[in-house]
mmCIF file of the N, C-alpha and C atoms, coordinates in Angstrom:
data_MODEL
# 
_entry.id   MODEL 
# 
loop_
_atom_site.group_PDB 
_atom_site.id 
_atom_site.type_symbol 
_atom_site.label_atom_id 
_atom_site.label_alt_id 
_atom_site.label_comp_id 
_atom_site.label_asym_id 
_atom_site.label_entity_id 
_atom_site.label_seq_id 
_atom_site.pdbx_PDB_ins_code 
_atom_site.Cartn_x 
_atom_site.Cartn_y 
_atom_site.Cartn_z 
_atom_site.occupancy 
_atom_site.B_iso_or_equiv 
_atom_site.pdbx_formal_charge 
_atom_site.auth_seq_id 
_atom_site.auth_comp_id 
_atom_site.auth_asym_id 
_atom_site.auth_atom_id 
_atom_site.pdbx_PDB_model_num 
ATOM 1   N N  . UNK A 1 1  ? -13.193 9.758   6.126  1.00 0.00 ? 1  UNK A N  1 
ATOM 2   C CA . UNK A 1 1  ? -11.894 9.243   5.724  1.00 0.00 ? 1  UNK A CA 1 
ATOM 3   C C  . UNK A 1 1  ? -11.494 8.122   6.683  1.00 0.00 ? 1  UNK A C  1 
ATOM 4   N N  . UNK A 1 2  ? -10.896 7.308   6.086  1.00 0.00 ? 2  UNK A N  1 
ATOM 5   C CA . UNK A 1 2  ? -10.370 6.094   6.608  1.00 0.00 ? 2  UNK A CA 1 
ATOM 6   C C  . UNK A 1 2  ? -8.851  5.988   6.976  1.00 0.00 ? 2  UNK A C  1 
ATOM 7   N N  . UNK A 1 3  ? -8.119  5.207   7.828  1.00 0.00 ? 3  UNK A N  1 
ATOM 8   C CA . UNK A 1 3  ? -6.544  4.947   7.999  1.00 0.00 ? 3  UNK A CA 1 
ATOM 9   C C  . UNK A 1 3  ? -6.472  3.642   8.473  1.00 0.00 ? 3  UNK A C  1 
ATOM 10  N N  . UNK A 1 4  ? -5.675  3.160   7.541  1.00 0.00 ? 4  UNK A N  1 
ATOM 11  C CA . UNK A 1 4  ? -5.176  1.698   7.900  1.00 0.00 ? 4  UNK A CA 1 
ATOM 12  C C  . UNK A 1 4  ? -3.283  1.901   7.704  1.00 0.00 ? 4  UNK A C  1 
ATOM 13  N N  . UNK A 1 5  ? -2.836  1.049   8.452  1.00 0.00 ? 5  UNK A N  1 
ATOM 14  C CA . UNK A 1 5  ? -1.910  0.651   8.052  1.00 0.00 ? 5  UNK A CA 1 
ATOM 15  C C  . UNK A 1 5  ? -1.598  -1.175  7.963  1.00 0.00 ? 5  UNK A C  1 
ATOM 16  N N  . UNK A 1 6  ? -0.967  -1.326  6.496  1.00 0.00 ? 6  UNK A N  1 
ATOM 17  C CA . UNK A 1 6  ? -0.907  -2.137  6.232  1.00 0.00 ? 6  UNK A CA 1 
ATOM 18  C C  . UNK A 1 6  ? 0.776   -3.066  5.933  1.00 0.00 ? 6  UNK A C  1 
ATOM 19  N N  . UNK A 1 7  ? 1.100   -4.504  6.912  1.00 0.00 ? 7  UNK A N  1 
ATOM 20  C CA . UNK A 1 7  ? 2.359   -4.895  6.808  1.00 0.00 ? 7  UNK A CA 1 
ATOM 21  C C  . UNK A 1 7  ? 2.241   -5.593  5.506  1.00 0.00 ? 7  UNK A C  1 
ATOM 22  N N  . UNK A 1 8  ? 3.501   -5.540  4.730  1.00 0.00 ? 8  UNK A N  1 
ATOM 23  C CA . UNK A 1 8  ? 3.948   -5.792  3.282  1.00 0.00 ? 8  UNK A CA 1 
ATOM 24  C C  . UNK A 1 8  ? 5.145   -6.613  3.479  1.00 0.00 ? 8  UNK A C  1 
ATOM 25  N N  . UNK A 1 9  ? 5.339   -7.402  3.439  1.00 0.00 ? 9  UNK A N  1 
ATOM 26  C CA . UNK A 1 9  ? 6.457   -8.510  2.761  1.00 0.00 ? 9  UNK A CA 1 
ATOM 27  C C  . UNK A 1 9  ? 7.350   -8.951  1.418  1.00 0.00 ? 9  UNK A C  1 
ATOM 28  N N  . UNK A 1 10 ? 8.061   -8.584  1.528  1.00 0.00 ? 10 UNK A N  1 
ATOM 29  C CA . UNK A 1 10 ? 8.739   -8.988  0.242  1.00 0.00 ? 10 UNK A CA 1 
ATOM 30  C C  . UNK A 1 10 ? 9.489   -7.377  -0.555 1.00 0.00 ? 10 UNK A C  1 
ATOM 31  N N  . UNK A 1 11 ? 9.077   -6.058  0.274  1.00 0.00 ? 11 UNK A N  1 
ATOM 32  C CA . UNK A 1 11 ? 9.932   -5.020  -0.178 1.00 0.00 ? 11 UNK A CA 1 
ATOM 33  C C  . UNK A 1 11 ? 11.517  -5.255  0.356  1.00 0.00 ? 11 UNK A C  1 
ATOM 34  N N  . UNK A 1 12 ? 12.390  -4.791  -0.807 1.00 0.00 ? 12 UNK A N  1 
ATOM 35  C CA . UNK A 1 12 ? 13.495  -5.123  -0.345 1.00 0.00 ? 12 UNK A CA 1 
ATOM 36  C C  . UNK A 1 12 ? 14.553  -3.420  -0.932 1.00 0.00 ? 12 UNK A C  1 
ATOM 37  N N  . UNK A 1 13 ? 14.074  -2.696  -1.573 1.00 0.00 ? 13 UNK A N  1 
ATOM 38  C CA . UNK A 1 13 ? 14.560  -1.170  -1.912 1.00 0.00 ? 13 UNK A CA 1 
ATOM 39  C C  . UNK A 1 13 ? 13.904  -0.306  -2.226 1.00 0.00 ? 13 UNK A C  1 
ATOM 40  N N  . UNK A 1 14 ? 14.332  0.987   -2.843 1.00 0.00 ? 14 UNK A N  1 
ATOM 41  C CA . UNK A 1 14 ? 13.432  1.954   -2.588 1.00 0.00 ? 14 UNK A CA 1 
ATOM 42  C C  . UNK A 1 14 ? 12.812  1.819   -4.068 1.00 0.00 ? 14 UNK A C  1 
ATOM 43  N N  . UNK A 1 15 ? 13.195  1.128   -4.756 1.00 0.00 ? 15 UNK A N  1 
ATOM 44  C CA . UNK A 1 15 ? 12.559  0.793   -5.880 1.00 0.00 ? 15 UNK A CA 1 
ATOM 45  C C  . UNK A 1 15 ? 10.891  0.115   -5.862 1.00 0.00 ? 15 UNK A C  1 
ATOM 46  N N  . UNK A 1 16 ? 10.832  -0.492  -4.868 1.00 0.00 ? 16 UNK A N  1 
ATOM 47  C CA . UNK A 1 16 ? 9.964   -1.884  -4.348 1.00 0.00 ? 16 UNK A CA 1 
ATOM 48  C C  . UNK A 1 16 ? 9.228   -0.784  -3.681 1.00 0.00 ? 16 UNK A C  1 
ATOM 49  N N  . UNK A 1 17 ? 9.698   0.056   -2.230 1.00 0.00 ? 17 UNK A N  1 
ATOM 50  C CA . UNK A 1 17 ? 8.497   1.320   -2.131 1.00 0.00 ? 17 UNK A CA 1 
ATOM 51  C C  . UNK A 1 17 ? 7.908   2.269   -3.215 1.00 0.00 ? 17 UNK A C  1 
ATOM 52  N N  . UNK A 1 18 ? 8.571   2.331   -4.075 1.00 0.00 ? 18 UNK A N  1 
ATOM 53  C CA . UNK A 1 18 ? 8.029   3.916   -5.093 1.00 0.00 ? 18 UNK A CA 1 
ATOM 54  C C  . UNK A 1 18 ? 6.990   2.844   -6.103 1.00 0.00 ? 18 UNK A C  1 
ATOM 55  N N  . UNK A 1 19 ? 7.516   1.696   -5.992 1.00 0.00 ? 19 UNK A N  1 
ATOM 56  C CA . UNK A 1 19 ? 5.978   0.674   -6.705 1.00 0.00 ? 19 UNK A CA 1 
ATOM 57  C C  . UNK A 1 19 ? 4.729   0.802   -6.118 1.00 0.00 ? 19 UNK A C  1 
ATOM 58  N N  . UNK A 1 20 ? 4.975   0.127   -4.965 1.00 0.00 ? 20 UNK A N  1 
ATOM 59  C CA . UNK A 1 20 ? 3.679   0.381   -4.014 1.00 0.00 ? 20 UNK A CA 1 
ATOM 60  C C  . UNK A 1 20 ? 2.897   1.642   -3.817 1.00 0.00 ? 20 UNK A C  1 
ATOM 61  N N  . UNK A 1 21 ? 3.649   2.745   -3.631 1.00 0.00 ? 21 UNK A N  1 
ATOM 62  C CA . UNK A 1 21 ? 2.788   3.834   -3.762 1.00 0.00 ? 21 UNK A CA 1 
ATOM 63  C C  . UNK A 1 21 ? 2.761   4.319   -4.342 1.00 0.00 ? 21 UNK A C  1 
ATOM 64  N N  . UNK A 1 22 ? 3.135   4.899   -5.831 1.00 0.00 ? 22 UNK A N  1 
ATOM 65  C CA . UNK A 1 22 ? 2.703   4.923   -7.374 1.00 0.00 ? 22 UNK A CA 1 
ATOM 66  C C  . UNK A 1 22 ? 0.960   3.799   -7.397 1.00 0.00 ? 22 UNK A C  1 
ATOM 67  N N  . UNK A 1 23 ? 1.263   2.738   -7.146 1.00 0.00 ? 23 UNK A N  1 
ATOM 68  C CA . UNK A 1 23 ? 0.126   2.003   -7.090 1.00 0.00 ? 23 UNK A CA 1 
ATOM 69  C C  . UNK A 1 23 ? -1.201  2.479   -6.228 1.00 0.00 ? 23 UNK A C  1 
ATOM 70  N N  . UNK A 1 24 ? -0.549  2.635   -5.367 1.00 0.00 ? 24 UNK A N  1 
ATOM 71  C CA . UNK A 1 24 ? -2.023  2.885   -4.545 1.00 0.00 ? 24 UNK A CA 1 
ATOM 72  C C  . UNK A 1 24 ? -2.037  4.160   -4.850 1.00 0.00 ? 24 UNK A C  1 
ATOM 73  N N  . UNK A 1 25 ? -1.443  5.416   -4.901 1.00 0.00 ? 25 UNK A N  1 
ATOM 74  C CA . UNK A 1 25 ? -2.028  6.127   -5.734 1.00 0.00 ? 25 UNK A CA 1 
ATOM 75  C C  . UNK A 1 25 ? -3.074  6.656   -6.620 1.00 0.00 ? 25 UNK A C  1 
ATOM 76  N N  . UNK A 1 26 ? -2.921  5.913   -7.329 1.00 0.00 ? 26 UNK A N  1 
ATOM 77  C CA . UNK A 1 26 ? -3.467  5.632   -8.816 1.00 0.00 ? 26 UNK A CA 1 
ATOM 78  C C  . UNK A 1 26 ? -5.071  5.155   -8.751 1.00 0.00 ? 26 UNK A C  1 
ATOM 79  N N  . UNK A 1 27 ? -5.376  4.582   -7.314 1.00 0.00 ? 27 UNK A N  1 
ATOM 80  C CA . UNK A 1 27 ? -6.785  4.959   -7.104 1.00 0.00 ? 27 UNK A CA 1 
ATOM 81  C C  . UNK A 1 27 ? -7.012  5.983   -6.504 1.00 0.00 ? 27 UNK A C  1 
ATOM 82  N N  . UNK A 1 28 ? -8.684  6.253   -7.252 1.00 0.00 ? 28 UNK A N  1 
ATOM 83  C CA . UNK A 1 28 ? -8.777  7.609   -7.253 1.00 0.00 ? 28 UNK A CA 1 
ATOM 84  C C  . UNK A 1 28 ? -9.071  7.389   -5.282 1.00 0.00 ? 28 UNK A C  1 
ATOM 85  N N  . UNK A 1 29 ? -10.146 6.585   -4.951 1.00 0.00 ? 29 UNK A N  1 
ATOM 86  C CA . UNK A 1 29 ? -10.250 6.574   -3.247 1.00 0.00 ? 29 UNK A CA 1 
ATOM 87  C C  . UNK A 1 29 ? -9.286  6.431   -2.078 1.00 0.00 ? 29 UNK A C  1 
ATOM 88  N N  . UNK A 1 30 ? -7.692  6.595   -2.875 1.00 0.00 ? 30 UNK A N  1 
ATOM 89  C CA . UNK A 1 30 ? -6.770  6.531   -2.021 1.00 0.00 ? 30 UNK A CA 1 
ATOM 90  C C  . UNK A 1 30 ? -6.740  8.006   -1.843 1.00 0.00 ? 30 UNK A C  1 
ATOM 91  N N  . UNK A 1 31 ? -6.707  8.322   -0.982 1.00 0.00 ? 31 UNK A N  1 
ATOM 92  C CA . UNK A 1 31 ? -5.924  9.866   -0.855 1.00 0.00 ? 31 UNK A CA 1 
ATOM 93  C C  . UNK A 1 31 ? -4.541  10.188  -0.361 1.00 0.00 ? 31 UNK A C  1 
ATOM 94  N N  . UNK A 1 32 ? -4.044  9.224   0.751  1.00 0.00 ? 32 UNK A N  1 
ATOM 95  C CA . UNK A 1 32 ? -2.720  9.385   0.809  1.00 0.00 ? 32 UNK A CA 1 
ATOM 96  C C  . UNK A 1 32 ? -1.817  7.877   0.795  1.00 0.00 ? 32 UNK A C  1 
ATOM 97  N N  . UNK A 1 33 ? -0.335  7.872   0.388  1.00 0.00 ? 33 UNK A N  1 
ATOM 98  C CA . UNK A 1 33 ? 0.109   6.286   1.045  1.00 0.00 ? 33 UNK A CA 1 
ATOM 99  C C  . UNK A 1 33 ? 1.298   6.790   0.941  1.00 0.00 ? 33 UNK A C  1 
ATOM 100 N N  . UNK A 1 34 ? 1.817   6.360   2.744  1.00 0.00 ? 34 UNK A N  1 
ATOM 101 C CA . UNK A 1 34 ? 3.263   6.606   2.928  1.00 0.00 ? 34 UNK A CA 1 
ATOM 102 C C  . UNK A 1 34 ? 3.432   4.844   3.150  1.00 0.00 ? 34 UNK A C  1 
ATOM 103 N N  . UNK A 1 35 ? 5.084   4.565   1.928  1.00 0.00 ? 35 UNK A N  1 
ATOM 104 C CA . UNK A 1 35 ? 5.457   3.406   2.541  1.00 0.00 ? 35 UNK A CA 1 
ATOM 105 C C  . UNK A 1 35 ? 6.737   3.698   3.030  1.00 0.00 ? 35 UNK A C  1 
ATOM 106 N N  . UNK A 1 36 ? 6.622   2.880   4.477  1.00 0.00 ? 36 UNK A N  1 
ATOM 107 C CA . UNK A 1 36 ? 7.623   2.624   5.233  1.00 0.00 ? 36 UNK A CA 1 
ATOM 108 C C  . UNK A 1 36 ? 8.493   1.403   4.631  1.00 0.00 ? 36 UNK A C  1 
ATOM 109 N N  . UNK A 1 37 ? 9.797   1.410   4.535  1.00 0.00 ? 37 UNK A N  1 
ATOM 110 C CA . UNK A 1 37 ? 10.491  0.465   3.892  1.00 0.00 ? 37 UNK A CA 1 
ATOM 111 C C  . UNK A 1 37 ? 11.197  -0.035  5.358  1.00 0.00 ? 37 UNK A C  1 
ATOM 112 N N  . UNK A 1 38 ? 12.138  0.469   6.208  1.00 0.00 ? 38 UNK A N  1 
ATOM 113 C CA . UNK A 1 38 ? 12.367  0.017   6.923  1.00 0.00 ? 38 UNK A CA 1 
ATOM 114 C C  . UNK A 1 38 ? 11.689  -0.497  8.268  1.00 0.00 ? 38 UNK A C  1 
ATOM 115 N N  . UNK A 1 39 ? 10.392  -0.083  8.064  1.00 0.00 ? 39 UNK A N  1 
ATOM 116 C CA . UNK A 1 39 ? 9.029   -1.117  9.032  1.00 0.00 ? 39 UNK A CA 1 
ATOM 117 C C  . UNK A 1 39 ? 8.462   -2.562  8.276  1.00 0.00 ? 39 UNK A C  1 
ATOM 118 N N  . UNK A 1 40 ? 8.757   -2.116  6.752  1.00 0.00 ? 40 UNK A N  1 
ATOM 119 C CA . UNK A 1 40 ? 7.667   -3.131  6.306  1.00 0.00 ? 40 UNK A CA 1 
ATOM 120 C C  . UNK A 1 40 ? 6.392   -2.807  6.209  1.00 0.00 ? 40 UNK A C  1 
ATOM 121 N N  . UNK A 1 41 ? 5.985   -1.414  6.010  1.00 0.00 ? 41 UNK A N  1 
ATOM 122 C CA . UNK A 1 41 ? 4.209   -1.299  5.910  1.00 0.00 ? 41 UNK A CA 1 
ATOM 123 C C  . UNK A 1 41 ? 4.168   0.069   5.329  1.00 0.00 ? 41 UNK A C  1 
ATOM 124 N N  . UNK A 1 42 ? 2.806   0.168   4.659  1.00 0.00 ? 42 UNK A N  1 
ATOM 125 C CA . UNK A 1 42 ? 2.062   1.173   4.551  1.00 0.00 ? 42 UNK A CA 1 
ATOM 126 C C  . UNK A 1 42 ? 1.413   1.487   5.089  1.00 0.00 ? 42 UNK A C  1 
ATOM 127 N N  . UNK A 1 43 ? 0.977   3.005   5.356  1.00 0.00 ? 43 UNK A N  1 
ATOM 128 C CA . UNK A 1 43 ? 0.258   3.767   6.279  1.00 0.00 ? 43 UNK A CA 1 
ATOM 129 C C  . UNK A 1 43 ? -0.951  4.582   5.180  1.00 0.00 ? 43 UNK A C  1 
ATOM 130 N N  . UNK A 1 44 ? -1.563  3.793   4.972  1.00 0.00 ? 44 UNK A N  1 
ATOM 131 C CA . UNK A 1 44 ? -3.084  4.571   3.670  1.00 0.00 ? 44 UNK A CA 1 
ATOM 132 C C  . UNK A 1 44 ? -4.239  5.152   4.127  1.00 0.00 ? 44 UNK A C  1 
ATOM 133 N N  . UNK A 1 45 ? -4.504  6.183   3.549  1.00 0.00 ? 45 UNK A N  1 
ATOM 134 C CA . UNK A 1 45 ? -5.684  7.163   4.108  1.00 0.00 ? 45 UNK A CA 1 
ATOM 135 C C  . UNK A 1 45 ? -6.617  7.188   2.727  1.00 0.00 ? 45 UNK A C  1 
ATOM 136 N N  . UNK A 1 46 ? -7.664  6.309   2.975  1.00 0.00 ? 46 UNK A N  1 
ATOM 137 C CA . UNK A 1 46 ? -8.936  6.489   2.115  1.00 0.00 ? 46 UNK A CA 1 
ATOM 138 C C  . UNK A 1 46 ? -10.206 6.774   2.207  1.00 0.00 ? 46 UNK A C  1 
ATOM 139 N N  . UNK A 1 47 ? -10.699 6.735   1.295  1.00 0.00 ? 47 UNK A N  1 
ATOM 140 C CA . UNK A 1 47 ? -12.607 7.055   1.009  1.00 0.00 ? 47 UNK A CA 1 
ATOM 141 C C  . UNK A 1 47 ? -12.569 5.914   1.282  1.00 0.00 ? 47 UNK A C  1 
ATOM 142 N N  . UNK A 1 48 ? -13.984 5.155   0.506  1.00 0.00 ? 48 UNK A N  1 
ATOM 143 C CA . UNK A 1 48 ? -14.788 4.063   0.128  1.00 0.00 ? 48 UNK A CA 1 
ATOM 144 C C  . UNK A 1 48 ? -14.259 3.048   -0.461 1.00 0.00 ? 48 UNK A C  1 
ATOM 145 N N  . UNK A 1 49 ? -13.313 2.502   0.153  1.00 0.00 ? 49 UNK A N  1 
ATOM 146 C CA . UNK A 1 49 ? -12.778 1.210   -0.336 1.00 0.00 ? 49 UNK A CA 1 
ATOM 147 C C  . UNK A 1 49 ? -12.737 0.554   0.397  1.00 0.00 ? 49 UNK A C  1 
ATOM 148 N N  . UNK A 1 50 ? -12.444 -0.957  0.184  1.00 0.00 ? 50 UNK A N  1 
ATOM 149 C CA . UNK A 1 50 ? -11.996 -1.964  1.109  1.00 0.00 ? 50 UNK A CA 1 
ATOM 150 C C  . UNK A 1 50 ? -10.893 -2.849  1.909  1.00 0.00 ? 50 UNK A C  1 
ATOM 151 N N  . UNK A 1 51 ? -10.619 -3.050  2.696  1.00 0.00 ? 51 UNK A N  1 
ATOM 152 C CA . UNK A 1 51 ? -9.246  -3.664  2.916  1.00 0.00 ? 51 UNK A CA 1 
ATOM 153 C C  . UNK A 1 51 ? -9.258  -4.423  1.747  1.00 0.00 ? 51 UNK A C  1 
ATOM 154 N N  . UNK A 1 52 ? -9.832  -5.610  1.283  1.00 0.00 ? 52 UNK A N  1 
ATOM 155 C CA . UNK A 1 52 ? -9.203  -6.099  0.387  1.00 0.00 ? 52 UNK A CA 1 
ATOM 156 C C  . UNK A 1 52 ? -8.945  -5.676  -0.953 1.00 0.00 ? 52 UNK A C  1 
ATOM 157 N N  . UNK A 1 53 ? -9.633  -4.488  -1.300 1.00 0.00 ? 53 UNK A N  1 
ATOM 158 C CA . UNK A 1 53 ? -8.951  -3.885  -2.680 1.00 0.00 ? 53 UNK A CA 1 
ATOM 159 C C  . UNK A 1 53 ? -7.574  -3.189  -2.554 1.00 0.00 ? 53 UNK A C  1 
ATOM 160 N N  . UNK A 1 54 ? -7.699  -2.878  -1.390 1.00 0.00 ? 54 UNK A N  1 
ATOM 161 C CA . UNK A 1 54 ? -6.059  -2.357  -0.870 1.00 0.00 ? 54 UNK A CA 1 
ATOM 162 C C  . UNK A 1 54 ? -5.366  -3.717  -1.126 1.00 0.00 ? 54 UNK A C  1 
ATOM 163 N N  . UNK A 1 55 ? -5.697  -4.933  -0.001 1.00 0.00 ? 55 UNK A N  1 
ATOM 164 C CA . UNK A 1 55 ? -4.614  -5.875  -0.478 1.00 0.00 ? 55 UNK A CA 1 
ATOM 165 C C  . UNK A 1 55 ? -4.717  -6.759  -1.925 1.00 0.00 ? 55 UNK A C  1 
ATOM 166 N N  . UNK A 1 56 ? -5.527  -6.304  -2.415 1.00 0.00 ? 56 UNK A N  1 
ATOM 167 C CA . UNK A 1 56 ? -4.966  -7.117  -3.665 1.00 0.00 ? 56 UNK A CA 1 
ATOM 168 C C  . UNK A 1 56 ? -4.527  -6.093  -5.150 1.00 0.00 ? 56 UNK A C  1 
ATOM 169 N N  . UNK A 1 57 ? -4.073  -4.524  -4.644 1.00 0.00 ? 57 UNK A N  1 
ATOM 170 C CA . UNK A 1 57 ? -3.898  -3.786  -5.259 1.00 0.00 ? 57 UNK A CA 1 
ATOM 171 C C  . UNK A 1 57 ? -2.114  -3.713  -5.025 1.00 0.00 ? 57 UNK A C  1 
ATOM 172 N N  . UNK A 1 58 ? -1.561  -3.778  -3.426 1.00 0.00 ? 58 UNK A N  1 
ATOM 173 C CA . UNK A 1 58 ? -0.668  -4.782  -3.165 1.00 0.00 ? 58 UNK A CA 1 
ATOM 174 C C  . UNK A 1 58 ? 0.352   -5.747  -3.858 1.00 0.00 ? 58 UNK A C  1 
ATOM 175 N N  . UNK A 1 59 ? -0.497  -6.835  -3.558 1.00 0.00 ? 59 UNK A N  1 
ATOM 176 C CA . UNK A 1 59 ? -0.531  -8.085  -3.860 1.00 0.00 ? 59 UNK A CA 1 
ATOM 177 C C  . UNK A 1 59 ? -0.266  -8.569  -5.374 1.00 0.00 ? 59 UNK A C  1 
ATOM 178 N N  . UNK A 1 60 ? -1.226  -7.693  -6.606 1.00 0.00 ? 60 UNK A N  1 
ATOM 179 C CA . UNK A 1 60 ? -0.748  -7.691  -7.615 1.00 0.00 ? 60 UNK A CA 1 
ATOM 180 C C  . UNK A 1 60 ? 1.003   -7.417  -8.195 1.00 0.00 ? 60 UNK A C  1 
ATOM 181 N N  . UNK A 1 61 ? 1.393   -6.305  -7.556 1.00 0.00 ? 61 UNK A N  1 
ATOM 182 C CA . UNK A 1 61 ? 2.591   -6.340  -7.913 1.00 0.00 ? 61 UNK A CA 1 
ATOM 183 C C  . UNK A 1 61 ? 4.157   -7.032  -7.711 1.00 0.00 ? 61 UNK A C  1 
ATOM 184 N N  . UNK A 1 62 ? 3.274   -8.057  -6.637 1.00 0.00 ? 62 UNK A N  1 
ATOM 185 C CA . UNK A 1 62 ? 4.349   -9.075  -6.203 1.00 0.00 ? 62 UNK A CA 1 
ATOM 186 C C  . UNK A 1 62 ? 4.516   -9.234  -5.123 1.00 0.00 ? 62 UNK A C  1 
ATOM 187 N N  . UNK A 1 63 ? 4.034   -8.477  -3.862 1.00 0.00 ? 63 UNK A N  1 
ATOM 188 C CA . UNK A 1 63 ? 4.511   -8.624  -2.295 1.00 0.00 ? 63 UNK A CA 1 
ATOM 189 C C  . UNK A 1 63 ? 3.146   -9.540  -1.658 1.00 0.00 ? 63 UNK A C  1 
ATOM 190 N N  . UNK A 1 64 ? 3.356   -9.198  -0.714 1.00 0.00 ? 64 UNK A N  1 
ATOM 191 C CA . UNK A 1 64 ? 2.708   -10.225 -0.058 1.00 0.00 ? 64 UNK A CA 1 
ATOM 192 C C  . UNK A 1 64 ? 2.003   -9.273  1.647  1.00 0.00 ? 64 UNK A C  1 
ATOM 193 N N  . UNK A 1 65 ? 1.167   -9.075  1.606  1.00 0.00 ? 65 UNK A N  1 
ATOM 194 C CA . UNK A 1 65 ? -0.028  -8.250  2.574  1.00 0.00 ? 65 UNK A CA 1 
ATOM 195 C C  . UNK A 1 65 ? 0.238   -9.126  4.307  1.00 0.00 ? 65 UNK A C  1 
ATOM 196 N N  . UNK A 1 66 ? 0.375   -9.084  5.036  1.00 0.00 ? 66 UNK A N  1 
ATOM 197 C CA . UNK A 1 66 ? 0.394   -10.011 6.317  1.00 0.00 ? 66 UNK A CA 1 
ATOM 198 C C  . UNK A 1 66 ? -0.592  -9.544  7.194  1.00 0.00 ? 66 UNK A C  1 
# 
């Protein structure tokens, strides 16, 4: 198992967190994602994926990965 945490730009409510992790979710190699709204980041625990499928899994929904 893997842990990254990752800074996110552009969340602005708790609407904007329950996106992001509904999203990452939803892959099956995520196993966990807490987003922090008042840090600005996610904290993701995975299998076999890559940083960049994380950030452009992200990224698709409108924010911006730093």
């Amino acid at each position: 198992m893997n842990k990254i945490v990752i800074n996110i730009e552009g969340m602005h409510c708790e609407s904007c967190k329950s996106r992001v992790e509904k999203a990452l979710l939803k892959e099956n190699e995520i196993i966990s994602a807490k987003v922090n709204l008042k840090e600005k980041n996610a904290e993701i625990e995975y299998e076999k994926l890559n940083k960049k499928d994380i950030k452009n899994i992200i990224e698709t929904l409108g924010f911006k990965v730093k």
